[in-house]
C-alpha positions in Angstrom: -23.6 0.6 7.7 -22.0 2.0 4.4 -18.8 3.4 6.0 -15.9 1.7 8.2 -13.7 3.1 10.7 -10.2 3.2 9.3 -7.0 2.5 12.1 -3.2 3.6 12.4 -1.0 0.7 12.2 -0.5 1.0 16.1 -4.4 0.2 16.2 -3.9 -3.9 14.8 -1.6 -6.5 15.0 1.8 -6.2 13.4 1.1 -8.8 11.0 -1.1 -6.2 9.3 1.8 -4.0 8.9 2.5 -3.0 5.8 6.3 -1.0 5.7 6.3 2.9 6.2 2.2 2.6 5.5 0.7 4.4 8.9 -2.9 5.0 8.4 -5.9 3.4 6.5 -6.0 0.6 8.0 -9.4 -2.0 8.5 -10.0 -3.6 11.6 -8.5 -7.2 11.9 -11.7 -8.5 12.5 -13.8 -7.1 9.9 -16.8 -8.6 8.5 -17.2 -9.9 4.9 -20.0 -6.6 4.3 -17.3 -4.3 5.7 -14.5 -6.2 3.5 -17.4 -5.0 0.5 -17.5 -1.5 1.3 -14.0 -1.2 1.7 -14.1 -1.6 -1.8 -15.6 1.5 -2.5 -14.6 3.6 0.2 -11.3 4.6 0.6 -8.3 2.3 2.7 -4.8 1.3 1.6 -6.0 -1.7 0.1 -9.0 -0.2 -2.1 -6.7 0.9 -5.1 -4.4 -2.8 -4.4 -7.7 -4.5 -5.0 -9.3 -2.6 -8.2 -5.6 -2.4 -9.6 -5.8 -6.5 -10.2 -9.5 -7.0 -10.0 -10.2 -4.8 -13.6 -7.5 -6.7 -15.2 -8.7 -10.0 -14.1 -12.1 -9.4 -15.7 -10.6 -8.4 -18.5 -8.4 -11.6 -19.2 -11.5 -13.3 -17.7 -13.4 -12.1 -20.6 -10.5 -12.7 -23.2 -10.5 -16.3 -22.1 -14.0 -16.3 -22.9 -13.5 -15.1 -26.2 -11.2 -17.7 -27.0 -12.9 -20.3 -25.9 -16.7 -19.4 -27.1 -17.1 -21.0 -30.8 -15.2 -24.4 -28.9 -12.6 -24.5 -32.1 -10.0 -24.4 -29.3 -11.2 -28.0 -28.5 -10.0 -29.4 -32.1 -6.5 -27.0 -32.0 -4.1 -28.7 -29.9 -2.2 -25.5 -30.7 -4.2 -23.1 -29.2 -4.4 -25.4 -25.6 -1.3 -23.8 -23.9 -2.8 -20.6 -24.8 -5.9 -21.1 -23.0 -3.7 -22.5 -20.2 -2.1 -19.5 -20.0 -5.1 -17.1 -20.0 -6.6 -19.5 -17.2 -3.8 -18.8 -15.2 -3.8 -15.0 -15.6 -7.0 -14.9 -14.5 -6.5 -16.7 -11.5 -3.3 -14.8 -10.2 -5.0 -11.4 -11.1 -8.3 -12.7 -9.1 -6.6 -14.3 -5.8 -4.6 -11.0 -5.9 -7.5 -8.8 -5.7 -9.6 -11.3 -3.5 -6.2 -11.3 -0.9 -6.6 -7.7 -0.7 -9.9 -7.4 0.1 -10.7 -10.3 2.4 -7.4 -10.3 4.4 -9.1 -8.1 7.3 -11.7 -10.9 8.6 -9.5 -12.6 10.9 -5.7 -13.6 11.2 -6.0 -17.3 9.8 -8.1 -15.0 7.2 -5.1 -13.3 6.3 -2.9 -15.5 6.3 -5.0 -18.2 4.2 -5.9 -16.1 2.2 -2.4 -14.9 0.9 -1.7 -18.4 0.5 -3.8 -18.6 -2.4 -2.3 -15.5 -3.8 1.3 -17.1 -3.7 -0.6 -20.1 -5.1 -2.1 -18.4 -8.0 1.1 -16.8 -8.8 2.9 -19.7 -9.3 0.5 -21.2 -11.2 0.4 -17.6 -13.2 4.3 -18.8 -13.9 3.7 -22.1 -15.2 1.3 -21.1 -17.6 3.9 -19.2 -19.3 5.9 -22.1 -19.0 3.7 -23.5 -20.9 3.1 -21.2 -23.3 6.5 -20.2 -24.1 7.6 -24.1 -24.8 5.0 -24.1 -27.0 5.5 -20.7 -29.0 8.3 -19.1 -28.1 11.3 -21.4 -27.4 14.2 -20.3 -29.9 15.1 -22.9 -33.3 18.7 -23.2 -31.4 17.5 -24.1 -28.1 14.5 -26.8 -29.5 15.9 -30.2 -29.0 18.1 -29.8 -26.1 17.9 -31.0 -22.8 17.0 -27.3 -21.7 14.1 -28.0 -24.0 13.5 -31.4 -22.4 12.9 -30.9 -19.1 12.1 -27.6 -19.5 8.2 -28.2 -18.2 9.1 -30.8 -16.0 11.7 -28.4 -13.9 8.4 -25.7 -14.2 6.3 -27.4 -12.2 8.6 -28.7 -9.9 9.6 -25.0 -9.3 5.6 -23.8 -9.2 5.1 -26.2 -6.4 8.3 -25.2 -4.5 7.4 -21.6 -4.8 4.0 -21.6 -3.6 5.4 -23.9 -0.7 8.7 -21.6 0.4 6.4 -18.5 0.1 3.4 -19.8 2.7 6.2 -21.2 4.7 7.7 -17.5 5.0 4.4 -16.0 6.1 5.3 -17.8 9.7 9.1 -18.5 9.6 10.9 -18.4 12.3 14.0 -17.4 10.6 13.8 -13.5 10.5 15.3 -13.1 6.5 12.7 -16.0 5.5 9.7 -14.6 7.2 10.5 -10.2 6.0 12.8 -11.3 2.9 12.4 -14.3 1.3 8.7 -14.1 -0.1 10.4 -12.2 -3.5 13.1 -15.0 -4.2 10.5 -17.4 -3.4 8.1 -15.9 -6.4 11.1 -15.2 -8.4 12.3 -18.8 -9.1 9.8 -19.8 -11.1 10.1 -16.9 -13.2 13.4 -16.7 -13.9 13.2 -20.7 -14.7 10.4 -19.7 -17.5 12.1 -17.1 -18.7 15.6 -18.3 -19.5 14.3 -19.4 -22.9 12.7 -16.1 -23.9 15.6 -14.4 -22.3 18.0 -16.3 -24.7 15.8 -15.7 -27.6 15.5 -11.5 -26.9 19.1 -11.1 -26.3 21.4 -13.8 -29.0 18.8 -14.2 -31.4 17.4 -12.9 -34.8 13.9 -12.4 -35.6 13.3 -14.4 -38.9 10.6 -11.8 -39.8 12.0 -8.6 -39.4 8.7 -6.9 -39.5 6.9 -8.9 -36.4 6.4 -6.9 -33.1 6.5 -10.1 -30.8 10.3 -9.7 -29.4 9.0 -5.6 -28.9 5.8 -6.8 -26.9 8.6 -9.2 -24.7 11.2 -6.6 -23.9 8.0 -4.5 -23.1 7.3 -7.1 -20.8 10.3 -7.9 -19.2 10.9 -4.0 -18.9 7.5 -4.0 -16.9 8.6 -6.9 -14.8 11.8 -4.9 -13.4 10.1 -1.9 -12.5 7.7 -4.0 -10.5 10.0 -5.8 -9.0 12.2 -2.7 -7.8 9.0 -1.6 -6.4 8.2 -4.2 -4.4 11.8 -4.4 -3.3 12.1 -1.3 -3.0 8.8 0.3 -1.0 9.5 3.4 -2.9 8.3 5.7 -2.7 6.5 5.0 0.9 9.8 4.5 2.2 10.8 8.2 1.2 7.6 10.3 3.1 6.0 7.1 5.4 2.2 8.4 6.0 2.1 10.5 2.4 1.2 7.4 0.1 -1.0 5.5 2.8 -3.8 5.6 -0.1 -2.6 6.6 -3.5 0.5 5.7 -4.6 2.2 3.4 -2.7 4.7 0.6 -4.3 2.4 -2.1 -3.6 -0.1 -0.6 -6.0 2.6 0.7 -8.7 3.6 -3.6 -8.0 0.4 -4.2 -9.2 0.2 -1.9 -12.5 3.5 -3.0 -13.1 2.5 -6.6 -13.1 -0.9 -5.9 -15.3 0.9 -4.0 -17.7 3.6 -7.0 -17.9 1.0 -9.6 -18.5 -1.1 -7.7 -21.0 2.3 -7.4 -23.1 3.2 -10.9 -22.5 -0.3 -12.2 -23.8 0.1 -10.0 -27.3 3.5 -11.2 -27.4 2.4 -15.0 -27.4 -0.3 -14.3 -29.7 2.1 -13.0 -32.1 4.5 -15.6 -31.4 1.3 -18.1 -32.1 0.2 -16.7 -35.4 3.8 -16.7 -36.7 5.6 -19.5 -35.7 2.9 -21.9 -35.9 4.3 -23.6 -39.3 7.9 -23.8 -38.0 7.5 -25.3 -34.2 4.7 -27.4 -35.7 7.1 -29.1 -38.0 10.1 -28.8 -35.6 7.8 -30.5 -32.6 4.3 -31.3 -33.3 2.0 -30.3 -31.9 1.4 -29.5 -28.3 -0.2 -32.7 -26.3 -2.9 -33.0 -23.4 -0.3 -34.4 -21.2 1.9 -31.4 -21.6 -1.0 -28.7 -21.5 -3.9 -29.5 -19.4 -2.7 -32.4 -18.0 0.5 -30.8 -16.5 -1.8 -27.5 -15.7 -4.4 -29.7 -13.3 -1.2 -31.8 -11.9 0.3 -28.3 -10.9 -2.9 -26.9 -9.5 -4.1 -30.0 -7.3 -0.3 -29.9 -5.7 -0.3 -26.3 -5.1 -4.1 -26.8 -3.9 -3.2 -29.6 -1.3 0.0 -27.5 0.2 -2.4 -24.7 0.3 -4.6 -27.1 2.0 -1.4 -28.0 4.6 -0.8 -24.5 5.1 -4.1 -23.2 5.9 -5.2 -26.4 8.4 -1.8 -25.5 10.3 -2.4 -22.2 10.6 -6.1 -22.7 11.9 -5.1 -24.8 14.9 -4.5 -22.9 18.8 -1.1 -24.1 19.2 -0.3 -23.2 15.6 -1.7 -19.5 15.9 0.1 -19.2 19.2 3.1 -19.5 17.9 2.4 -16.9 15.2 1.3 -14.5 18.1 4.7 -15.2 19.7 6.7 -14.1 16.5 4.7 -11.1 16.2 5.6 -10.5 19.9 8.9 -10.8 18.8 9.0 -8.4 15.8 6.9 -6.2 17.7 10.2 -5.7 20.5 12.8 -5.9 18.0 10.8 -2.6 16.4 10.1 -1.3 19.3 13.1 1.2 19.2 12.7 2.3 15.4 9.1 4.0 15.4 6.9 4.1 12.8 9.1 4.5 9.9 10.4 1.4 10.3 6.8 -0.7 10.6 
């Protein structure tokens, strides 16, 4: 009752594949008590779940923190703050939830991962949020960069979460193996231009504040999670050594912890300090641009989610999804494991 029977990849369906991963694998039809256990005991999605899953509790609490005398409700200032805590939280959590419940069925999987890309993209407007609030650089403030700065970040949050379900079923072979990565990586970039701006051509106008040393800790994070993910390192190197500890998917996720938890000390700094200046340069931040933006964002990414998961529940839909596995399976056929 307490222990599950762990597969090869050639044991389940290709779409559980993960690249150069070959053993430690749950059945594709697991229960959610087995899911559970598989928490505890050993598979190659244990450490991928408590890797994101301790983080999330402990922006969870954070949030809680923040929000537990109410002053937050009179401090328009501190609203895209909150914003972006809410949103850590629920990219940390659908990460760690993904992970563990992707096993039950294949809709499962699928639907699940859906509100991972979801979550993420919602993860990259609230630091779009955040950082037009706190961190946007005295040169930049004013310009039309500055002006449609949130309005291009949700429009590239919704079109992220929808090009990355889209790629879980693609037809078109780069789509479906290689866009999911450009497809989370719009919305970053978009939200970042500002900071980058600010790290690279500007000055600090206190010389003494660690806020730009907490973002290029950030950003440094950010690249060596992304080159893990791209790369598969080091699974792709030994496939079969880092089935359970080790593999890039859960360096991916330290990577991304680590980069959020500098990113959050950075925007309180940036908070604390700059406060007086953006206040006077901007006012302060509004409903419609904090919470109001936040909901719109998350009811559109909650109604493709919606699209994406009632398409992939139908017979005709799944068949089709079959099919392309078919397909991959043959055109892998030749390459053996290494290359699953």
């Amino acid at each position: 009752m307490w222990t599950i029977k762990l597969l090869r990849f050639n044991q389940v369906p290709s779409d559980f594949h993960e690249p150069f991963i070959i053993s430690g694998y749950r059945s594709c039809r697991s229960s959610i008590s087995s899911c559970l256990v598989s928490a505890i005991q050993g598979s190659n999605e244990t450490i991928n779940f408590w890797t994101h899953f301790i983080p999330a509790m402990w922006f969870g609490w954070t949030t809680l923190q923040q929000v537990a005398d109410g002053a937050f409700i009179q401090d328009p200032f501190s609203w895209p703050l909150i914003c972006f805590l809410l949103s850590c939280v629920m990219y940390l959590f659908a990460s760690a939830m993904a992970h563990l419940f992707n096993c039950i069925s294949l809709p499962a999987r699928y639907v699940t991962f859906f509100f991972d890309y979801g979550a993420i993209s919602i993860y990259s407007f609230g630091s779009s949020i955040a950082y037009c609030a706190y961190t946007f650089p005295p040169e930049l403030l004013h310009t039309p960069l500055h002006q449609v700065f949130l309005v291009m970040a949700m429009f590239t949050a919704m079109l992220s979460t929808f090009l990355a379900c889209y790629s879980r079923f693609s037809s078109n072979h780069f789509l479906c193996h290689s866009g999911r990565l450009p497809a989370i990586m719009i919305p970053y970039f978009w939200c970042s231009l500002p900071l980058l701006y600010r790290v690279i051509f500007c000055v600090e106008p206190d010389p003494n504040s660690d806020a730009a040393l907490f973002h290029v800790r950030q950003f440094f994070c950010t690249a060596v999670t992304v080159f893990f993910y791209a790369s598969r390192f080091p699974e792709v190197l030994a496939p079969g050594i880092f089935d359970f500890i080790g593999h890039s998917h859960q360096l991916f996720h330290i990577g991304g912890a680590f980069s959020t938890y500098w990113q959050y000390h950075a925007l309180l700094l940036d908070k604390a300090e700059r406060r007086q200046f953006l206040v006077e340069a901007v006012g302060l931040p509004t409903v419609a641009g904090t919470a109001g933006a936040f909901v719109v964002v998350l009811t559109v990414n909650l109604l493709i989610i919606w699209g994406f998961s009632h398409w992939v529940s139908q017979p005709k839909s799944l068949e089709m999804v079959r099919q392309r596995l078919e397909e991959d399976k043959r055109e892998k056929k030749g390459c053996g494991c290494k290359c699953d």
